[in-house]
N, CA, C and O atoms as a DFTB+ gen file, in Angstrom:
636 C
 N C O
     1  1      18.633      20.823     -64.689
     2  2      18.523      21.503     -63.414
     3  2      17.548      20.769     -62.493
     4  3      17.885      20.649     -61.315
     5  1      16.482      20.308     -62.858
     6  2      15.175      19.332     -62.214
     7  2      16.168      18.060     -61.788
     8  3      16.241      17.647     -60.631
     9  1      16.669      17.690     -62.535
    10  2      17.595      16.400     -62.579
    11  2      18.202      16.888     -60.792
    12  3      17.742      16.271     -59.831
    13  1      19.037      17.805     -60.626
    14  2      19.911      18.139     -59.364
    15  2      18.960      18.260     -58.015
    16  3      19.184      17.673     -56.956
    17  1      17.879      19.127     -58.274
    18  2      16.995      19.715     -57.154
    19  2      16.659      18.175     -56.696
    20  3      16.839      17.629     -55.607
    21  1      15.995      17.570     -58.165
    22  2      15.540      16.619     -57.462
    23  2      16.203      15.209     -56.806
    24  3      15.463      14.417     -56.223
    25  1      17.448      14.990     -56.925
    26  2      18.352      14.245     -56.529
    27  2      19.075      14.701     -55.629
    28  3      19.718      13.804     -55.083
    29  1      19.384      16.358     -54.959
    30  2      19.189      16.883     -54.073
    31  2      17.893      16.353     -52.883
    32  3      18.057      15.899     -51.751
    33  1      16.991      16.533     -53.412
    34  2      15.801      16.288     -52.348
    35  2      15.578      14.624     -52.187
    36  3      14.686      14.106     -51.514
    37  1      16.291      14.132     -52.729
    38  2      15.928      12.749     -52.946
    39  2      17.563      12.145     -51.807
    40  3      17.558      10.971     -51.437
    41  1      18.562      12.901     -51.470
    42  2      19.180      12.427     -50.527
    43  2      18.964      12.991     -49.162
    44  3      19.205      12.402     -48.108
    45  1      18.549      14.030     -49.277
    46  2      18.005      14.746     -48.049
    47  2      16.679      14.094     -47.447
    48  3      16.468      14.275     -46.248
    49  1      15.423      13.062     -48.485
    50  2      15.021      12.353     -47.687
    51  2      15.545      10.832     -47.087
    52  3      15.035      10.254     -46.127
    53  1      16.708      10.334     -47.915
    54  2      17.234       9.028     -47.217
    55  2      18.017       9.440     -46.495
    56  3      18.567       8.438     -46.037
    57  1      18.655      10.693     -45.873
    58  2      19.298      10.908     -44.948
    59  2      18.687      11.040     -43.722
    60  3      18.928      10.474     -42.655
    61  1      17.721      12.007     -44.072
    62  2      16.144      11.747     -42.544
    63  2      15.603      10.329     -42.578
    64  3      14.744      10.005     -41.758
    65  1      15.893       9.773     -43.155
    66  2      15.030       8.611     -43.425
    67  2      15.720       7.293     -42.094
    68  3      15.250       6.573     -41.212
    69  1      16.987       7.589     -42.654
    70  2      17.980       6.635     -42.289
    71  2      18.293       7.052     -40.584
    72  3      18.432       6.238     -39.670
    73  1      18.345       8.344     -40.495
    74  2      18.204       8.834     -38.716
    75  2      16.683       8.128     -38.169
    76  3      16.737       7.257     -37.300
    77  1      15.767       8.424     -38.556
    78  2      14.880       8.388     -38.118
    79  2      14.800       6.725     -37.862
    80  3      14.332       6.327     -36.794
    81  1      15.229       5.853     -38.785
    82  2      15.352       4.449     -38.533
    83  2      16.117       4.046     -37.556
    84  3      15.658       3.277     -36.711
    85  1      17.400       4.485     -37.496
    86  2      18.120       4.542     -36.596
    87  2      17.869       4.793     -34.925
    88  3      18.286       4.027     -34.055
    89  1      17.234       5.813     -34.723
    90  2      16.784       5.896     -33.670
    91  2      15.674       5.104     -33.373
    92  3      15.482       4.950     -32.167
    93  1      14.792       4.491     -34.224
    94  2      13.717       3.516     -33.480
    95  2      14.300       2.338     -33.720
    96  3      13.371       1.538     -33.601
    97  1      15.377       1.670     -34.015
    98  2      16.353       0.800     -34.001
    99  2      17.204       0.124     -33.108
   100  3      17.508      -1.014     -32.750
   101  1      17.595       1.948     -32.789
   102  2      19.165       1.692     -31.754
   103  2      18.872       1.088     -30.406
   104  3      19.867       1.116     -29.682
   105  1      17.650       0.473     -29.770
   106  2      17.606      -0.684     -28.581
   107  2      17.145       0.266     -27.319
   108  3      16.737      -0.320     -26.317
   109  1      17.196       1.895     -27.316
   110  2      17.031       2.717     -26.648
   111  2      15.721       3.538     -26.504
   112  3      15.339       3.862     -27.628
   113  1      15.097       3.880     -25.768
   114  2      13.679       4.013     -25.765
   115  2      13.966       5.656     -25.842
   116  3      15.143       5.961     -26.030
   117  1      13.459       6.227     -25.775
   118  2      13.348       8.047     -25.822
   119  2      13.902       8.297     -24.016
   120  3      14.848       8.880     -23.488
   121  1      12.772       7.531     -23.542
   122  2      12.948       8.142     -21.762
   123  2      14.646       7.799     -21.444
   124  3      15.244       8.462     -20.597
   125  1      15.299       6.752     -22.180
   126  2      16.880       6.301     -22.264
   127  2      17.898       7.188     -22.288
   128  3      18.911       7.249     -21.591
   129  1      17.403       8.063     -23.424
   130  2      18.471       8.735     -23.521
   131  2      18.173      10.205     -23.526
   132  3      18.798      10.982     -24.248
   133  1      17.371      10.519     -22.847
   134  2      17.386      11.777     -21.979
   135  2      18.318      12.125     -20.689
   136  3      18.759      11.268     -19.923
   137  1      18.500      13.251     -20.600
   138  2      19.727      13.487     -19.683
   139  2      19.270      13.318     -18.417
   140  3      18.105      13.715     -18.428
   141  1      19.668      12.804     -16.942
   142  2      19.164      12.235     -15.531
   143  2      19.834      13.601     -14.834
   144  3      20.891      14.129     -15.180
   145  1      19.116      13.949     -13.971
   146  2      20.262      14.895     -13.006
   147  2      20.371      13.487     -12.225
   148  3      19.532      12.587     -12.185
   149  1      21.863      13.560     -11.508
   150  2      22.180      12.228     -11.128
   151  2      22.173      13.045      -9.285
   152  3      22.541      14.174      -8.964
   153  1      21.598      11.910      -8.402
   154  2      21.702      12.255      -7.233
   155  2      23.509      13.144      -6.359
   156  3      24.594      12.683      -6.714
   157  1      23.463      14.167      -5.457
   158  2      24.654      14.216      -5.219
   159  2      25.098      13.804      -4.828
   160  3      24.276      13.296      -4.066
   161  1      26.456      13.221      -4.426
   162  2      27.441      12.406      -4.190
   163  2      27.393      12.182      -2.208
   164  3      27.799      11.226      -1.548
   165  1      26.721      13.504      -1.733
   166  2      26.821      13.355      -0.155
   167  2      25.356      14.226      -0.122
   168  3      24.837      14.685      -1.139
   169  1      24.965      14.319       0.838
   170  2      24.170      15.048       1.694
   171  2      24.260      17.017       1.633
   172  3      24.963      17.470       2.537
   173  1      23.778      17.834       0.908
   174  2      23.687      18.863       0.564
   175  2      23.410      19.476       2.369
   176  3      22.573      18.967       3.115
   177  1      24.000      20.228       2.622
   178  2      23.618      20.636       4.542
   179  2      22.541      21.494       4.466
   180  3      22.523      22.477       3.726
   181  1      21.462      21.100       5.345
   182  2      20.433      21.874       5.854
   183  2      20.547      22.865       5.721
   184  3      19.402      23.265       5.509
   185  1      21.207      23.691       5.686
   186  2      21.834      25.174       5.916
   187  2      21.403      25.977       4.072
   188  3      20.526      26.767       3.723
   189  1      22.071      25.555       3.615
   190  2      22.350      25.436       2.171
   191  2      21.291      25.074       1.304
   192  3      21.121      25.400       0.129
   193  1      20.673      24.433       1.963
   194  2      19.811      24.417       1.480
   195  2      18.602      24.963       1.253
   196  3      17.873      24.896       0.263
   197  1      18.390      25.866       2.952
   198  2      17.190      26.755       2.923
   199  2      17.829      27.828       2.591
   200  3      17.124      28.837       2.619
   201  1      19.019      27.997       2.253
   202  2      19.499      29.462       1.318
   203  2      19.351      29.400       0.211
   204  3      19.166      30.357      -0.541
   205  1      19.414      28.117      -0.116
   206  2      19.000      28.225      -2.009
   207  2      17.264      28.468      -1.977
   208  3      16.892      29.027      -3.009
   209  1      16.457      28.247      -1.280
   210  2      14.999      28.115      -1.095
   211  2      14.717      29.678      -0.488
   212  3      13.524      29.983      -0.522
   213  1      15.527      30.602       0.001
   214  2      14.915      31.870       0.827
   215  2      14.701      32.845      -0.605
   216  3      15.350      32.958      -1.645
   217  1      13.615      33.388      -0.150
   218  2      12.864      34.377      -1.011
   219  2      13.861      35.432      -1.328
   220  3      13.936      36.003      -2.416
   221  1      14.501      35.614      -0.463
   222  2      15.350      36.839      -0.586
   223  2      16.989      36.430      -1.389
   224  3      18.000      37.131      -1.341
   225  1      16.837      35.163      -2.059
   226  2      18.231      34.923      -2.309
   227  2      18.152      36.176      -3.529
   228  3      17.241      36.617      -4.229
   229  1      19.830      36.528      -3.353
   230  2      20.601      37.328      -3.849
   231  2      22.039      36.963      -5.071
   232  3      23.065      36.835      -4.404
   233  1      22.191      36.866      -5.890
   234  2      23.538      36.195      -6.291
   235  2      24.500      37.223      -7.200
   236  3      24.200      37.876      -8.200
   237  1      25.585      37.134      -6.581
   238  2      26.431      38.429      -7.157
   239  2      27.776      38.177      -7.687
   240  3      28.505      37.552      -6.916
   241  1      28.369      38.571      -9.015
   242  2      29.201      37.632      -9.478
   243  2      30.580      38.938      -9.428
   244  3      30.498      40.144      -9.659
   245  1      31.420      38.348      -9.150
   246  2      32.805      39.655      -9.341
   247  2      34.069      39.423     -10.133
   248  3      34.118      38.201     -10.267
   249  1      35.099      39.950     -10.716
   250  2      36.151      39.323     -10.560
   251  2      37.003      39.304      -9.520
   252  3      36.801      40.135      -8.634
   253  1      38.206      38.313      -9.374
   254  2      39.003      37.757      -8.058
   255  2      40.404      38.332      -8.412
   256  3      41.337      37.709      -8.918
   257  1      40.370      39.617      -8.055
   258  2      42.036      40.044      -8.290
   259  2      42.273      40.084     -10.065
   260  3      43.465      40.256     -10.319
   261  1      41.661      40.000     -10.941
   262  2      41.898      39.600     -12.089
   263  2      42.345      38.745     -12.419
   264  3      42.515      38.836     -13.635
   265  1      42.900      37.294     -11.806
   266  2      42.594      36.335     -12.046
   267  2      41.484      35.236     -11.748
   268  3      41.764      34.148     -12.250
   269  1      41.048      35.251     -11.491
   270  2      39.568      34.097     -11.049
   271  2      38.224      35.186     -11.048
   272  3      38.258      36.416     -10.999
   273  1      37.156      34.364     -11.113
   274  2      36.231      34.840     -10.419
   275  2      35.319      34.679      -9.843
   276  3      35.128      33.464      -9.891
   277  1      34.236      35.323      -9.041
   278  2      33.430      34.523      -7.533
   279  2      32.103      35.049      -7.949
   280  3      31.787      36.011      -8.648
   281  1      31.286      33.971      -7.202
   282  2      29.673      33.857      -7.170
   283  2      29.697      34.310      -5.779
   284  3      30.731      34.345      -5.113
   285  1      28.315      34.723      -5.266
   286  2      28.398      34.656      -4.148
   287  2      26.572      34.656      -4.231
   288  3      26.021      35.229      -5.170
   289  1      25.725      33.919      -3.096
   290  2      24.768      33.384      -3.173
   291  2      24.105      33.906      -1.538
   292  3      23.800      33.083      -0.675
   293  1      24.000      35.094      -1.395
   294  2      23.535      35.765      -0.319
   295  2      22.048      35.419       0.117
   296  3      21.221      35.197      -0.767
   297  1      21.642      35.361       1.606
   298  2      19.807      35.615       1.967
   299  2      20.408      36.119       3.252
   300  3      21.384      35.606       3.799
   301  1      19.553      37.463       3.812
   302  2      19.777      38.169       4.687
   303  2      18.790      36.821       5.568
   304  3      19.262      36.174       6.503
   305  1      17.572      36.649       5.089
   306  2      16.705      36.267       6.380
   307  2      17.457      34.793       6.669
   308  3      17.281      34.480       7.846
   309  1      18.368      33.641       5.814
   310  2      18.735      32.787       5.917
   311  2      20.125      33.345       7.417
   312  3      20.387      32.681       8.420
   313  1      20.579      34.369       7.120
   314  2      21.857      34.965       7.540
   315  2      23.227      33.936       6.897
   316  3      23.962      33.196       7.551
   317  1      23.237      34.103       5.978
   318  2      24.478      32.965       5.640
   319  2      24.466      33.144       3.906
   320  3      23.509      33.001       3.145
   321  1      25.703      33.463       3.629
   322  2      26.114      33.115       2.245
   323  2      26.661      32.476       1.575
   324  3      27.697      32.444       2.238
   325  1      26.930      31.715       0.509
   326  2      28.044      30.852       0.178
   327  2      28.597      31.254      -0.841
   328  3      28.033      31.604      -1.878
   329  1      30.242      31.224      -0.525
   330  2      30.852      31.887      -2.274
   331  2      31.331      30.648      -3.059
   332  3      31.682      29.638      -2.450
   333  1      31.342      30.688      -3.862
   334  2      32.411      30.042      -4.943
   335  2      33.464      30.500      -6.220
   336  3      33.191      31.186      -7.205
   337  1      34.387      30.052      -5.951
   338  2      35.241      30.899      -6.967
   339  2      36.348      29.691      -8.014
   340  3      36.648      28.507      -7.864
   341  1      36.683      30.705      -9.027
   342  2      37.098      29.882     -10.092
   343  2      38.702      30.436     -10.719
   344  3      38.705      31.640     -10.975
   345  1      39.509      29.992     -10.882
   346  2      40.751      30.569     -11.740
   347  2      41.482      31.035     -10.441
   348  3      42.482      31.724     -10.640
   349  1      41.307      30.898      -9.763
   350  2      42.148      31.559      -8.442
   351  2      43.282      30.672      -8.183
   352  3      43.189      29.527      -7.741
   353  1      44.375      31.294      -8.493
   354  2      45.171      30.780      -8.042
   355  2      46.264      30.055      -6.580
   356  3      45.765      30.762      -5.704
   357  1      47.013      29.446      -6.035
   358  2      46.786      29.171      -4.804
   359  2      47.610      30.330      -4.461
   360  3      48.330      30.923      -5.264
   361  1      47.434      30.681      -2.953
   362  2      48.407      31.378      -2.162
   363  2      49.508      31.053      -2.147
   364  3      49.747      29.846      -2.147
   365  1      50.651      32.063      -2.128
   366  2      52.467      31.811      -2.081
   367  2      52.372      31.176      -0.618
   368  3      51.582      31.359       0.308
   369  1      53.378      30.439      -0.762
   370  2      53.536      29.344       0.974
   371  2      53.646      30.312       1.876
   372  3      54.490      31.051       1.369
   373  1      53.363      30.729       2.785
   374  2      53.131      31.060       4.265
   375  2      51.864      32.017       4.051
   376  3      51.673      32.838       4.949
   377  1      51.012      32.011       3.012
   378  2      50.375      33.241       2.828
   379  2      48.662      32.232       2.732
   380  3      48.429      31.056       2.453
   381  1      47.844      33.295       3.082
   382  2      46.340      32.723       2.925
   383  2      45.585      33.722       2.212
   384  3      45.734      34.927       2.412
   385  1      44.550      33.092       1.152
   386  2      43.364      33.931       0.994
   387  2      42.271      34.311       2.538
   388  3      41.301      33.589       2.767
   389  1      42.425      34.839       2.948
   390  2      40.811      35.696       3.913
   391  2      39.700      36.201       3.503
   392  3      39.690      37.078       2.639
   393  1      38.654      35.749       4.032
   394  2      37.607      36.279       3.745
   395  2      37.034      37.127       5.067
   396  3      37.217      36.821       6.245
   397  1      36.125      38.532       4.438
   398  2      35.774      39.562       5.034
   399  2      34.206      39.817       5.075
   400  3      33.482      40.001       4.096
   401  1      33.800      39.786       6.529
   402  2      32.139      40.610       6.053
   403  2      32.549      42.260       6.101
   404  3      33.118      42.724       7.089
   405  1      32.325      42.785       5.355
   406  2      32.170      44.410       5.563
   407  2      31.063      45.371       5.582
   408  3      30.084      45.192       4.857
   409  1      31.155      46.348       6.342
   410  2      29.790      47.397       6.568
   411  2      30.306      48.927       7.052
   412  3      31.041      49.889       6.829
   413  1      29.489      48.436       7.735
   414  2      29.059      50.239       8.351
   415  2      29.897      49.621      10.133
   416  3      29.505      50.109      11.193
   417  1      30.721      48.825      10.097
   418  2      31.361      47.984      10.867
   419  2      33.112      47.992      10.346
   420  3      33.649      48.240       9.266
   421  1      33.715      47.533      11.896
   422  2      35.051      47.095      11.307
   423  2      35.020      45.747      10.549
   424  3      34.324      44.808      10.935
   425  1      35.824      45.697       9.428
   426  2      35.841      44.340       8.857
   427  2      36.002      42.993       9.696
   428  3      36.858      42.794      10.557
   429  1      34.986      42.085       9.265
   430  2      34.703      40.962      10.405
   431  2      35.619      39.573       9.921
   432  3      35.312      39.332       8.754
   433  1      36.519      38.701      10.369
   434  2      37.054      37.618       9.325
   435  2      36.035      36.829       8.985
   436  3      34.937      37.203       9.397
   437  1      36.068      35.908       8.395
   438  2      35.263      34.846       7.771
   439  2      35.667      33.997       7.128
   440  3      35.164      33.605       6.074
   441  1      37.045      33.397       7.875
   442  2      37.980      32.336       7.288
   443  2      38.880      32.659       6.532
   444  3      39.095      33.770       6.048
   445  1      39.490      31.629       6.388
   446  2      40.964      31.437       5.445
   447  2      40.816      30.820       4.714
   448  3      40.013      29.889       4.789
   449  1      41.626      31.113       3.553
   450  2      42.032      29.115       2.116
   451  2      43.186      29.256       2.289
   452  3      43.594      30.276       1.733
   453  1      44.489      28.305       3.194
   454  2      45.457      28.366       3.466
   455  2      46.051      28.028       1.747
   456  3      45.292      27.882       0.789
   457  1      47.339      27.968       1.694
   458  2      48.131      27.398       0.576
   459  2      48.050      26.145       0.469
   460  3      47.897      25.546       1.534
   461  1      48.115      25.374      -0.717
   462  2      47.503      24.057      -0.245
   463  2      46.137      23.589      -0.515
   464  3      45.718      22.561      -1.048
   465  1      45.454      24.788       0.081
   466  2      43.771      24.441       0.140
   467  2      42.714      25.031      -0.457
   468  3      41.516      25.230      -0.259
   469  1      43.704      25.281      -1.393
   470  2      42.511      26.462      -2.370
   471  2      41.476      25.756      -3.695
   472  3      40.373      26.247      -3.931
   473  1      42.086      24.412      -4.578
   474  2      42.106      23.943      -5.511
   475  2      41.620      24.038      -6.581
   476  3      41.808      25.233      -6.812
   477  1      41.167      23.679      -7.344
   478  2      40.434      24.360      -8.481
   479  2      38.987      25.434      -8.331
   480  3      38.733      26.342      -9.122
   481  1      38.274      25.116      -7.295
   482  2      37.005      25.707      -7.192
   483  2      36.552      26.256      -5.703
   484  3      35.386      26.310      -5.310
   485  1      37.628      26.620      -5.019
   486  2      37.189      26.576      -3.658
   487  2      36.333      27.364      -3.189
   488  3      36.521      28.563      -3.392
   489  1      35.209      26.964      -2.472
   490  2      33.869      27.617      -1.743
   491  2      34.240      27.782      -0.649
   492  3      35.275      27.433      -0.082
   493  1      33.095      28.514      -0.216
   494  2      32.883      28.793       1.572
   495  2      31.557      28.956       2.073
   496  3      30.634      29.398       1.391
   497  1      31.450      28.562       3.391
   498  2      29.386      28.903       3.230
   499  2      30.318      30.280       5.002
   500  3      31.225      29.946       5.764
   501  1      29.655      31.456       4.981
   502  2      29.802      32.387       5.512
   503  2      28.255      32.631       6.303
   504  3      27.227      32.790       5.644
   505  1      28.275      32.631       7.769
   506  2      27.478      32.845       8.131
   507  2      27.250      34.486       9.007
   508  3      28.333      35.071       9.034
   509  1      26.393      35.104       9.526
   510  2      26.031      35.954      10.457
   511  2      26.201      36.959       9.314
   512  3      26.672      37.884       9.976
   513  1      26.160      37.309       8.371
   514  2      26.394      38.314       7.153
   515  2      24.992      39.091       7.421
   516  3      24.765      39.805       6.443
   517  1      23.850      39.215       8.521
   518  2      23.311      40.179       8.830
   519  2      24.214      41.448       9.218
   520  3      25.255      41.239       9.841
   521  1      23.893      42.607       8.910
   522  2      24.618      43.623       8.912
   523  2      25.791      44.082       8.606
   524  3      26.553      44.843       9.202
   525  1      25.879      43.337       7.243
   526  2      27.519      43.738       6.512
   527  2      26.588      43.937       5.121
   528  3      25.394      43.684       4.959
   529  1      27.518      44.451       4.234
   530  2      27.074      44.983       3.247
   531  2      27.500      44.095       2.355
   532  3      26.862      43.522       1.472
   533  1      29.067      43.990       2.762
   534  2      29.954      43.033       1.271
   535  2      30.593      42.008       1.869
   536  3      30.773      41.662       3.037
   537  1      30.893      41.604       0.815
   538  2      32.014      39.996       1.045
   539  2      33.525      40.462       0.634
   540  3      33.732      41.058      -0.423
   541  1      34.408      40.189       1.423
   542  2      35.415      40.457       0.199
   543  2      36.511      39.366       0.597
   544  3      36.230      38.332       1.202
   545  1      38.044      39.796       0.103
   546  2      38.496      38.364      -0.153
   547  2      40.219      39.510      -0.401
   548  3      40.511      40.191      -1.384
   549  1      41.058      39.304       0.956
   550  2      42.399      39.574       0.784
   551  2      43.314      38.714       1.107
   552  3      43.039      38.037       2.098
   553  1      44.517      38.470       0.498
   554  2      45.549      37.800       0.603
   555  2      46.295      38.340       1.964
   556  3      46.561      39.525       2.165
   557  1      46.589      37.241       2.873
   558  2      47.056      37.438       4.310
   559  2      47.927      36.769       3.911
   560  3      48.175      36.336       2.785
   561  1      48.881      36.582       5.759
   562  2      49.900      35.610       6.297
   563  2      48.921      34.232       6.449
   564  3      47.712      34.053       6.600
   565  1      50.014      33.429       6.334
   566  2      49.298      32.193       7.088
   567  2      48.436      32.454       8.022
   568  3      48.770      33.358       8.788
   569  1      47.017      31.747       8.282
   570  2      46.743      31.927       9.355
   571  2      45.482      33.403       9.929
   572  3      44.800      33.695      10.911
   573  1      45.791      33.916       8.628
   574  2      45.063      35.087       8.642
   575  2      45.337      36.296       9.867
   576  3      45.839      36.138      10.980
   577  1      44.830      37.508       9.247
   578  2      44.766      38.579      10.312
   579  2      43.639      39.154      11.052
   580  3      42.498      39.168      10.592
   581  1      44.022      39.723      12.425
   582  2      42.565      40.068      12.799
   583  2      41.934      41.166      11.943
   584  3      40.715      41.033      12.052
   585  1      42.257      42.303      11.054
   586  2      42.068      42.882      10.286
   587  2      42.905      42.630       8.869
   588  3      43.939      41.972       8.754
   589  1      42.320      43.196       8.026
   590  2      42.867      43.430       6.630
   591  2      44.307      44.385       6.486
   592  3      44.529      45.586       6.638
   593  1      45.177      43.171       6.104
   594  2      46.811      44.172       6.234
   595  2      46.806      43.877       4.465
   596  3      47.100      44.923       3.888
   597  1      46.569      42.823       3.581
   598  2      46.591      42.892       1.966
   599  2      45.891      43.671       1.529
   600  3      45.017      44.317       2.105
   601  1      46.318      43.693       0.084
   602  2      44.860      44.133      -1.236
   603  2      43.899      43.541      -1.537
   604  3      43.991      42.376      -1.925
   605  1      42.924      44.065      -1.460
   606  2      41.236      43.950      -1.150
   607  2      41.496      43.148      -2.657
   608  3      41.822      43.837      -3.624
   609  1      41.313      41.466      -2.823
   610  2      41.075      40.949      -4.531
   611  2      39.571      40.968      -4.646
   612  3      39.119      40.563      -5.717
   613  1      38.896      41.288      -3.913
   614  2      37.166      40.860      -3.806
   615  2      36.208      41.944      -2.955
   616  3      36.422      42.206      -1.771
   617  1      35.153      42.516      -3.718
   618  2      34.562      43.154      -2.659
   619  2      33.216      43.610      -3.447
   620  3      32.858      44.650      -4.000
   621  1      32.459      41.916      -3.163
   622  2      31.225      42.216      -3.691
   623  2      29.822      42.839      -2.640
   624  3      29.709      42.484      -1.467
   625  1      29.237      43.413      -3.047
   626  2      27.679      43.980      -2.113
   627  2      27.002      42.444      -2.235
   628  3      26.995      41.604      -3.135
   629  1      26.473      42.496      -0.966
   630  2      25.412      41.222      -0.598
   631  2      23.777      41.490      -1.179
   632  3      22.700      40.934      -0.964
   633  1      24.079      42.273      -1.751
   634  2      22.528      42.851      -2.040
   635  2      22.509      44.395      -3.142
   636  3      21.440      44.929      -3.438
């Protein structure tokens, strides 16, 4: 039984043994192969940026119609939100996703994702969202409506 434990413990140290060589070996220093956040690809907008920085950021996650679902990254004092959404599928041809500020107000638009333009992850940065409560998100005509004629797929609180 001594015979096993210890021939047990006796590969378990040439197995650490042999990593540990390995890595002061492999030509790579420690600071090497640590992970880099890599710069972004363009210019992050001013905008967006003091919303990720406002004291008051807010972030509220929903599902999208039951298929997809959305972040949304609210600051009242910034006035501007940005959504992002995932699994959403595109709009049927002549038809658009819309986006809505809503309140204690008639529903305000806040753009379209025509057909076409939705793609795997499509965002939006939404501004003047002082005095609305929610975000939401209905399937229109092309082109969108001045009010909400679809089913509400989205209707998160900003706060």
């Amino acid at each position: 039984m001594w015979t096993v434990i210890g021939a047990a413990a006796a590969a378990i140290l040439l197995v650490a043994a042999g990593v540990g060589i390995g890595r002061i070996t492999d030509g790579s220093s420690r600071e090497d192969s640590l992970p880099v956040a890599a710069p972004p690809s363009g210019d992050m907008p001013d905008d967006v940026t003091m919303l990720l920085a406002s004291d008051d950021l807010e972030i509220t996650r929903g599902q999208v119609g039951g298929a997809g679902l959305a972040t949304v990254l609210a600051s009242r004092s910034a006035d501007m939100a940005v959504i992002s959404m995932t699994g959403l599928p595109d709009p049927a041809e002549g038809r658009a996703y819309q986006l809505w500020l809503m309140g204690d107000h008639d529903p305000i638009p806040a753009g379209t994702m025509e057909s076409g333009e939705v793609g795997p992850s499509p965002a939006a940065q939404i501004e003047g969202i002082s005095g609305s409560e929610q975000i939401g998100l209905t399937e229109e005509p092309a082109g969108g409506s001045p009010a909400p004629t679809g089913e509400v797929l989205l209707a998160l609180n900003l706060d």
